[in-house]
C-alpha positions in Angstrom: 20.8 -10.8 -13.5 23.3 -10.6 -16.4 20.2 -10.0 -18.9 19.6 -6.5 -16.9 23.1 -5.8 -17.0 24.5 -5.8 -13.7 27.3 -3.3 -13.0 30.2 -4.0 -11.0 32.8 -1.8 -9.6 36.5 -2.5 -9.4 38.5 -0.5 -6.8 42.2 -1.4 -6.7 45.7 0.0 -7.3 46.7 -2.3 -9.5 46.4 -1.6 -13.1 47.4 -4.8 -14.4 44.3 -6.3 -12.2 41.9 -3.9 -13.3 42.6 -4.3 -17.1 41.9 -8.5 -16.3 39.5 -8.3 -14.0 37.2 -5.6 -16.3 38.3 -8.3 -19.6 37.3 -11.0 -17.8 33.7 -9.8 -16.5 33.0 -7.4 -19.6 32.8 -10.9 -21.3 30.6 -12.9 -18.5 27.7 -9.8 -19.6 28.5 -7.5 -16.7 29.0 -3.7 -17.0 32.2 -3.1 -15.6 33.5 0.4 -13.7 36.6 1.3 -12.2 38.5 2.8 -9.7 42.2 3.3 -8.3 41.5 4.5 -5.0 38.8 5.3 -2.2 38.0 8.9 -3.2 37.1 8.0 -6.8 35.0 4.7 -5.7 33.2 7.1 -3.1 32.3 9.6 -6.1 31.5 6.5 -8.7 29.1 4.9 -6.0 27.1 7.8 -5.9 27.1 8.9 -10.0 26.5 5.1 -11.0 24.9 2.9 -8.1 26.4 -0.2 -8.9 25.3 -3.4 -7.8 28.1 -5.5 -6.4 31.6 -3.5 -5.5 34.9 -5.7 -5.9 37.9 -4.0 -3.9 40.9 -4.4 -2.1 41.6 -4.2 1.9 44.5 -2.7 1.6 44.1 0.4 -0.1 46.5 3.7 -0.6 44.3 6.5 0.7 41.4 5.3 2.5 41.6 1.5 4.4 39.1 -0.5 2.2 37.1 -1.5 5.8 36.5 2.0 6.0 35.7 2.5 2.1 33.2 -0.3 2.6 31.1 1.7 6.0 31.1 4.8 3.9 29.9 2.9 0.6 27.2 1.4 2.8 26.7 4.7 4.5 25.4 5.3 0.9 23.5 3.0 -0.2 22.7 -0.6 1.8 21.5 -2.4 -1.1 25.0 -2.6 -2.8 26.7 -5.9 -2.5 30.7 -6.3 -1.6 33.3 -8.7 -2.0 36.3 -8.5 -0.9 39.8 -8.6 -2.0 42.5 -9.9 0.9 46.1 -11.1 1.2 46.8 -14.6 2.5 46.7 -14.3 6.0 44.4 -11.1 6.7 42.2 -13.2 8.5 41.5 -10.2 11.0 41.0 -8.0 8.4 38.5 -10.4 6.5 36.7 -11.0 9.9 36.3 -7.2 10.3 34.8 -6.8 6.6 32.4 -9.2 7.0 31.1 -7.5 10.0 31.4 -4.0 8.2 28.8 -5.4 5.5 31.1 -7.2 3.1 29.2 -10.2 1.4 32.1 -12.3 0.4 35.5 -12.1 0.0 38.4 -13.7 -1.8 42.0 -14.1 -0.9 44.8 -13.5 -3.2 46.4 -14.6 -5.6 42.7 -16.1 -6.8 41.9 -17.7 -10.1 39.3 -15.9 -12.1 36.3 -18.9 -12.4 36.7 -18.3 -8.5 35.7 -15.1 -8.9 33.2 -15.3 -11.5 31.5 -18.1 -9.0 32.1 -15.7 -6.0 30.4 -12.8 -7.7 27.3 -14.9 -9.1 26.4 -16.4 -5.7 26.3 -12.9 -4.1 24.2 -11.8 -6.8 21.9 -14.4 -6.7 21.5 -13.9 -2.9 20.9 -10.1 -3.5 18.1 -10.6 -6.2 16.5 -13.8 -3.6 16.8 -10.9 -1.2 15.4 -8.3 -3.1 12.5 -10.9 -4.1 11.7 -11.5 -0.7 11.9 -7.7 0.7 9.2 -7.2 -2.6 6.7 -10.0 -1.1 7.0 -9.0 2.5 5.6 -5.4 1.3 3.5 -6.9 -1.0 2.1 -9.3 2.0 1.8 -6.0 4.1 0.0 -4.3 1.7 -2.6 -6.8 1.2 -3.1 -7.4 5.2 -3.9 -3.4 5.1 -6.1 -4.3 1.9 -8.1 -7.1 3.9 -9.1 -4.4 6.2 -11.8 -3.6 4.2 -14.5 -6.2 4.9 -17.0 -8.1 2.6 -17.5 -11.2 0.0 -20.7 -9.6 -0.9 -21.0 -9.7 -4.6 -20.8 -5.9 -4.8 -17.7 -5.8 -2.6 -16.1 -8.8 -4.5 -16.3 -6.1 -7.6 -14.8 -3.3 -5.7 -11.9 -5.2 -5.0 -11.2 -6.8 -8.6 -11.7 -3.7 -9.6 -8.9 -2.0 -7.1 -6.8 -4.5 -8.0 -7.1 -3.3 -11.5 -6.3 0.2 -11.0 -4.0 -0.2 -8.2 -0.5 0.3 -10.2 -1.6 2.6 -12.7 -1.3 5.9 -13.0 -5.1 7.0 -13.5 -7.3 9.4 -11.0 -9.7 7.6 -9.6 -12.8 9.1 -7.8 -14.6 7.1 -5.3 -18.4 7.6 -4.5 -20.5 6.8 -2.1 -22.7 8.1 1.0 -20.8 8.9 4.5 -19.9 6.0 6.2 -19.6 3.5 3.3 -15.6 3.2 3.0 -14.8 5.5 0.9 -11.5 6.3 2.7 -10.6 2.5 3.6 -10.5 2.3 -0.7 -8.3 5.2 -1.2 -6.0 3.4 1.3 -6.1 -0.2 0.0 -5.3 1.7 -3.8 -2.4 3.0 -2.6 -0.9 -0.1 -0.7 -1.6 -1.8 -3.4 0.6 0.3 -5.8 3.9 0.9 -6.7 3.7 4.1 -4.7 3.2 2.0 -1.6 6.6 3.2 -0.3 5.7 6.9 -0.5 3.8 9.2 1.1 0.0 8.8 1.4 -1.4 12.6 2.2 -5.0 13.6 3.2 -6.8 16.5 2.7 -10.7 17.0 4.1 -12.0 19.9 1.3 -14.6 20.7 3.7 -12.9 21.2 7.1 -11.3 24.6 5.7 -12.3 27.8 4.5 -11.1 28.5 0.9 -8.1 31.0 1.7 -6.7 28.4 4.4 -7.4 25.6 1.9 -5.5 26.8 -1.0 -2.2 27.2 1.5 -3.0 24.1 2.9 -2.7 22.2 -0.7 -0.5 24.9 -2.3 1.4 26.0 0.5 2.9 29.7 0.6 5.8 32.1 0.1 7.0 34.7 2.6 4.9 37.8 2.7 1.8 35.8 0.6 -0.7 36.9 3.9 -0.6 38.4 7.5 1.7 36.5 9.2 3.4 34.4 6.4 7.0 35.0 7.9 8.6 32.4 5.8 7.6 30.2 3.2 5.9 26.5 3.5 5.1 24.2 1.2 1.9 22.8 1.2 0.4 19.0 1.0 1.2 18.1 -2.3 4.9 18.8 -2.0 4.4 16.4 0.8 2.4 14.1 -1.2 5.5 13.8 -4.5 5.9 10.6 -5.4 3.4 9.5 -3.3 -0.9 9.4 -3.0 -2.8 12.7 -2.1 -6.2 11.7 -0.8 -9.3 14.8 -1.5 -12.1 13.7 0.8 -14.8 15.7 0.3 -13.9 17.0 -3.2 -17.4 18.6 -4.0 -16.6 21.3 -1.6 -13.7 22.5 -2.9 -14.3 26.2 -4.4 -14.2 26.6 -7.8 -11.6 29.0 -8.0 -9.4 26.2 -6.1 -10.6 23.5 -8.7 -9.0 25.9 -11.7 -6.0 25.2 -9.6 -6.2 21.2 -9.2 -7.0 20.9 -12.8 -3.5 22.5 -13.7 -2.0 20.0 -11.1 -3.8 17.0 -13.2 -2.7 18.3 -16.4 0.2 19.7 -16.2 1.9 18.5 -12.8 2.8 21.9 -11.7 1.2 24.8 -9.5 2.7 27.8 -7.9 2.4 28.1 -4.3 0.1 31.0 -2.5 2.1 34.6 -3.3 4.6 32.8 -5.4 5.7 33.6 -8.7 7.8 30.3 -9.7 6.4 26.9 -10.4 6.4 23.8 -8.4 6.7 20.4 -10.3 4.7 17.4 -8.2 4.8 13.9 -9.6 1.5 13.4 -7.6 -1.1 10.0 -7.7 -4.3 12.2 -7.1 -7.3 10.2 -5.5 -11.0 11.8 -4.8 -14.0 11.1 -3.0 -17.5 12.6 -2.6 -20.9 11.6 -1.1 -22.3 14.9 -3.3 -24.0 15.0 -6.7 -21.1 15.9 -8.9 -23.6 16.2 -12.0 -25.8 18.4 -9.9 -22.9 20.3 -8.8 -22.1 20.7 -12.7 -25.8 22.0 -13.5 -25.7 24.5 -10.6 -22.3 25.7 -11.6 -20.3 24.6 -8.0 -18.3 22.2 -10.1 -16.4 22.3 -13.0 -17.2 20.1 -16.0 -14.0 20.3 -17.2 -12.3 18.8 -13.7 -15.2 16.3 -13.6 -14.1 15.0 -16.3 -10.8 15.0 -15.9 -11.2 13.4 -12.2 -13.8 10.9 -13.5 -11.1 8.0 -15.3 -11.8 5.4 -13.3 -15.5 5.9 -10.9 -15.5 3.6 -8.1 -19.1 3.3 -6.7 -19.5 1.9 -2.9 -22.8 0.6 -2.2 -24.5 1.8 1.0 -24.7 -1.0 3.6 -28.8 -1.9 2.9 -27.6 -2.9 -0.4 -24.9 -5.5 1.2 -26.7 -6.7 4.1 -25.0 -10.1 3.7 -21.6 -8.5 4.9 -22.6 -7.2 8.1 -22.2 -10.8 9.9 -18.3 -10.8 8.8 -18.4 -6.5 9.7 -19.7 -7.4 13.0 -16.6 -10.0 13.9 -14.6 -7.8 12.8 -15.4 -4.7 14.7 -16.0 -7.2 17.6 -12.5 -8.5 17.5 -10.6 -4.9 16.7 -12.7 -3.3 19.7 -12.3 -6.4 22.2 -8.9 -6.3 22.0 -8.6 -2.8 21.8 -10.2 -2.2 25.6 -9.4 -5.3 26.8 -12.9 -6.5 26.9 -13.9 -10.3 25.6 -17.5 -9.5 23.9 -16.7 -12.1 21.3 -20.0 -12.7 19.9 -23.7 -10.7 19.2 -27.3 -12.3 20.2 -29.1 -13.8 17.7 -31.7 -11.0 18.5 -29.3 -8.5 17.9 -28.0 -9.8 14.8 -32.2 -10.2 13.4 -32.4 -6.6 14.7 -29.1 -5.7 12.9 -30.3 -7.4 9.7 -33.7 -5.4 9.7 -32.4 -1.9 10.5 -31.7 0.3 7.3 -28.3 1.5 8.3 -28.8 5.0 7.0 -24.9 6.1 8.3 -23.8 3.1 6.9 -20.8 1.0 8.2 -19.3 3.9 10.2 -22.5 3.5 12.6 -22.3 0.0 12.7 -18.9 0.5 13.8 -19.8 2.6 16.5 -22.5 0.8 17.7 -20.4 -2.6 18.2 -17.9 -0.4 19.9 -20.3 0.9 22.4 -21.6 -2.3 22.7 -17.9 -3.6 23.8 -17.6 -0.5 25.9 -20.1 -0.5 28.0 -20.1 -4.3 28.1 -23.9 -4.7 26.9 -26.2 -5.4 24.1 -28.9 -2.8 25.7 -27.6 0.0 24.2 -28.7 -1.0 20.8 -32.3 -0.6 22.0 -31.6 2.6 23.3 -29.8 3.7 19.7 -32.0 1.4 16.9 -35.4 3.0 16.4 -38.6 1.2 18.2 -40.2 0.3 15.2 -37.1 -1.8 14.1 -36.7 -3.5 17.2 -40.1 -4.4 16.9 -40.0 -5.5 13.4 -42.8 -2.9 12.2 -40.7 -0.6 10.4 -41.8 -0.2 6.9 -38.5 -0.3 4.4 -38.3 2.1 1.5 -36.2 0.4 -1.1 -34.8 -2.1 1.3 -34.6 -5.8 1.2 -36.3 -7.2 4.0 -34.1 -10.8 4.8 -36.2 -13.6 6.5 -35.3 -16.0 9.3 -34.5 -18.6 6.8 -32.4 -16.9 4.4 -30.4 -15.8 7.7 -29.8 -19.3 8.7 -28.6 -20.0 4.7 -26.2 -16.7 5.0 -24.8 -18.1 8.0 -24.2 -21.7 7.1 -22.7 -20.0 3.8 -20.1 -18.0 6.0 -18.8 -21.3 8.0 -18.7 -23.5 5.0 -16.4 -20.8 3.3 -14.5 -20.2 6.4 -14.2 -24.1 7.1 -12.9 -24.6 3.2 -10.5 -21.9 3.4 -9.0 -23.4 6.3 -8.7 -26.7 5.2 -7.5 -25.7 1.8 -4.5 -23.6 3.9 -3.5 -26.6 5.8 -3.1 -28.6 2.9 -1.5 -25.9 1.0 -4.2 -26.2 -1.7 -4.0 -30.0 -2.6 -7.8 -29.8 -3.4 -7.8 -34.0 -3.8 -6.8 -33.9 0.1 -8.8 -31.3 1.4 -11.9 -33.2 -0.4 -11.1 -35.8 1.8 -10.7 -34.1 4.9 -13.9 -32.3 4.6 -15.6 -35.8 3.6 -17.0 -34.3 0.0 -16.7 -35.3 -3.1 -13.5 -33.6 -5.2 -16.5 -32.0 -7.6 -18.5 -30.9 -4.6 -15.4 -28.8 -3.5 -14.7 -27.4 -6.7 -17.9 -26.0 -6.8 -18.2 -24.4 -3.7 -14.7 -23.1 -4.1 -16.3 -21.4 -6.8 -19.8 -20.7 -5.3 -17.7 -18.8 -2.6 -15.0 -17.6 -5.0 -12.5 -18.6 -2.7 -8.4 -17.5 -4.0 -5.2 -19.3 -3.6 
């Protein structure tokens, strides 16, 4: 704590204490400010944000109980300890309940206090430690949500992890129904923007003019009806993540207008004659041919460009087929619980059915499918929904893998092994000698399968 310079504030009406106390702590490392009553604490709390305030109860203008609610009123992160009388035990009582970490009765000696203030400190930064993981565990159960240990998926999640906490714009590709969205979300839970606003805009649910306010937002008198001004979605989105789904639809005199926001972090809204500064993580997706779009002049080159820093291709489902067992239990346990229903498991006809179809709308129909199946509390409907020449097994497959019976059974003994490991691994909190033994294998044998399955701490 002292290495990042910690600065603590002194508020008391005693000279002669403030000129020891800021001596004595100045020399432990701390930066030290101070005040010599409540309306000049109030006004350094808000210019410097210190991290731990040291002050009296008993203060001349404002009671220090009250000084301590309106400090926290500020800001709830700053730490207190308190400075009492011998025999304030009411007072002291009352502090601690106002938000007072510690406090001190006086007259104290000074390694008292230097212990005093290093124990709340070190409490704060444990605190602050364990606040960080809790939203770093919440962002990753968000990031789990998108399914699949399929090679290809394994990829796409290294490489989110990669790009999470940076600053570049990443464009995510891929046909409908493949994810696209579900990436743009784990990106931004996984960032240091995770706290911020996360903002989507569909390019191709609005005509251009309504589209441009819509992003831009508008001043008074900009249209027919523009009364008074609004801002538009990526005033909403500073700080934070603004999703464009569908960017290959956006006009091209709208894309003139991103590319300033990319390069120069500023726009002026529709009718406006000021600019708007945006500190703005921009993310894009697209099932479209962007090159095409550049031959045929709907897209920019420039803005492709610009937008292409990081690509992040998602396979279509036919590619991944593999995934579709852990899809399925998914979808099966979000849509069971969500109407109350306990379909807990698909037919091995289904699932050979489900394996041979070519999924052209990707995990999105997949998705549906299982939930109708939970819905209307049968398995017929895929017959009704699957074409006849899949259910039969006669459809001819252009540039699809067909998977037989056997390499089935070999997916599925794959997906309880892993499942079996990871839980056995958990209980033992990784000893990897002890879970050997548990799961009656050789130590080598489990480290190469924890491998095989690239299984993570």
């Amino acid at each position: 704590m002292k290495d990042k310079k910690v600065t603590i504030l002194l508020v008391d009406d005693d000279p002669e204490l403030i000129w020891i106390l800021t001596e004595a702590l100045t020399k432990e490392g701390y930066r030290v400010l101070s005040a010599e009553d409540g309306k000049t604490a109030i006004q350094q709390v808000r210019n410097e944000a210190p991290d731990l305030v040291l002050m009296d109860i008993n203060m001349p203008d404002i009671n220090g109980i009250e000084l301590l609610g309106r400090i926290k009123a500020i800001s709830r992160r700053i730490s207190a300890v308190m400075l009492s009388a011998y025999g304030e035990a009411k007072n002291v009582v009352k502090a601690m309940h106002a938000g007072a970490d510690d406090f001190i009765t006086k007259p104290f000696d000074i390694d008292e206090l230097k212990i005093t203030i290093s124990k709340v400190l070190e409490r704060k930064a444990l605190a602050c430690e364990n606040e960080s993981l809790k939203k770093k565990l919440k962002s990753r159960a968000e990031y789990e949500n998108f399914i699949g240990d399929s090679n290809p998926i394994l990829n796409i999640k290294k490489m989110i992890e990669q790009v999470a906490d940076t600053e570049l714009t990443i464009l995510v590709r891929g046909e409908s129904g493949t994810g696209k969205e579900l990436v743009t979300r784990a990106i931004h839970s996984l960032s240091n923007r995770r706290d911020k606003p996360f903002i989507k805009v569909n390019c191709a649910t609005l005509p251009e003019t309504l589209l441009e306010s819509e992003l831009f937002g508008y001043e008074r008198g900009a249209f027919t009806g523009a009364q008074r001004p609004k801002p538009g979605r990526f005033e909403f989105a500073n700080e934070g993540t603004i999703f464009l789904d569908e960017i290959g639809e956006m006009p091209p005199s709208l894309q003139a207008k991103l590319l300033q926001v990319l390069e120069e972090k500023e726009f002026s809204r529709l009718g406006g004659k000021k600019s708007v500064k945006v500190d703005v993580r921009i993310i894009v997706a697209t099932n479209r041919d962007l090159e095409e779009g550049i031959r045929n002049g709907s897209f920019r080159e420039d803005l492709f460009y610009r937008l292409n820093e990081v690509t992040i291709f998602l396979p279509p489902l036919r590619e991944h087929k593999e995934d579709i067992y852990l899809l399925v239990d998914y979808f099966l346990k979000k849509y069971s619980a969500m109407y109350g229903k306990e379909i807990t498991s698909i037919s091995p006809q289904i699932m050979n059915i489900f394996m041979n179809y070519d999924w052209p709308g990707n995990i999105r129909e997949l998705e549906n499918l299982i939930k109708k199946i939970i819905v209307l509390g049968s398995e017929e409907v895929v017959y009704t929904v699957i074409p006849h020449d899949v259910v039969e097994g006669k459809m001819v497959y252009k540039n699809t893998k067909i998977i037989p019976l056997k390499e089935v059974s070999r997916l599925a003994i794959q997906k309880a092994e892993k499942a079996t490991i990871k839980s056995v691994l958990a209980k033992t909190n990784w000893n990897r000698i002890q879970a050997a033994k548990l799961l009656q294998v050789s130590y080598r044998s489990l480290l190469s399968k924890i491998k095989e399955y690239q299984i993570r701490e």
